[in-house]
N, C-alpha and C positions, 0 to 999 in steps of 0.2 A: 815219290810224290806223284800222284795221279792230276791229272787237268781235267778237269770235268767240265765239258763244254753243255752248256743249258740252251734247250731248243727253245725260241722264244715263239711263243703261240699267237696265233694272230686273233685278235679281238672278232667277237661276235660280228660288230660293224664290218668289220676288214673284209669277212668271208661272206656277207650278205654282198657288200658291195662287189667283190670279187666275181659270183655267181651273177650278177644280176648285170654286172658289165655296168658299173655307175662310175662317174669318174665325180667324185668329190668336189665341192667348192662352195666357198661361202655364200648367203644368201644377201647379204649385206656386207658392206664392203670396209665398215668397221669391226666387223664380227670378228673373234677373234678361235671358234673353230670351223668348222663347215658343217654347214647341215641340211645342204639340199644338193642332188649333182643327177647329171645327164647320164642316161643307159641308152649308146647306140644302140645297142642290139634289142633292147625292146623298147625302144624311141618315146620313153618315160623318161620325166624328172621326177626324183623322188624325192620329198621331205621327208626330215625326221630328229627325232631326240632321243633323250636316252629310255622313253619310255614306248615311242608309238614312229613305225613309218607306213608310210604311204605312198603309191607311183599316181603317178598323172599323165594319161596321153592323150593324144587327138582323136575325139570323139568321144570321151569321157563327157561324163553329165557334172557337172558341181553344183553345188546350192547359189544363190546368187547373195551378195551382203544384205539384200532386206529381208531375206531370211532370218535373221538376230541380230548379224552383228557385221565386221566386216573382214570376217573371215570367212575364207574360200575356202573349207578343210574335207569337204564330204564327196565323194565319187561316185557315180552310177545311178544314185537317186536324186539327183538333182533336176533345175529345169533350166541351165546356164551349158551347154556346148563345151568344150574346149576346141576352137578351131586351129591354132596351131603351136611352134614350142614353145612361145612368147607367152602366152596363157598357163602352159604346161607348169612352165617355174614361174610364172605368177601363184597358180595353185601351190606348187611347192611350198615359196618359200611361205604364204598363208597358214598353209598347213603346221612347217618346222616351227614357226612363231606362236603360234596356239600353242602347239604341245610341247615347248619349250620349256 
């Protein structure tokens, strides 16, 4: 009898985060997966679901809530700043929650 040992493959998620240097964590503190987390190495938080991610860092533009609504989900053509990480995962978690 042979053992066949199954290489278990790591999730799309696993290897974007992996590459990107994101360290996972919920965005709300009931939440019960994570869906926004910090990349030292390119000093983004990024949001996201199983549909759409997105990074956010200092000096990004975002739309500001009276733009529609009060979500903070758009980067670069906005006319709102991100000045620093505190905004970054504000963006974030804005973002994961829209496209939730």
């Amino acid at each position: 009898m042979r053992l066949l040992i199954e290489k278990i493959e790591k999730s799309g998620r696993e290897k974007f985060n992996e590459q990107h240097g994101i360290v996972p964590e919920k965005a709300h503190s009931d939440d019960s997966v994570n869906s926004i987390g910090w990349s030292e190495k390119e000093q983004k938080y990024y949001g996201w679901s199983h549909r759409a991610v997105c990074g956010f860092g200092i000096g990004d533009m975002i739309f500001e809530p009276e733009f529609g609504d009060d979500r903070v989900s758009f980067v670069k053509h906005g006319s709102k700043k991100i000045k620093n990480k505190a905004d970054a995962r504000k963006a974030a978690v804005a973002f994961a929650d829209d496209v939730g």
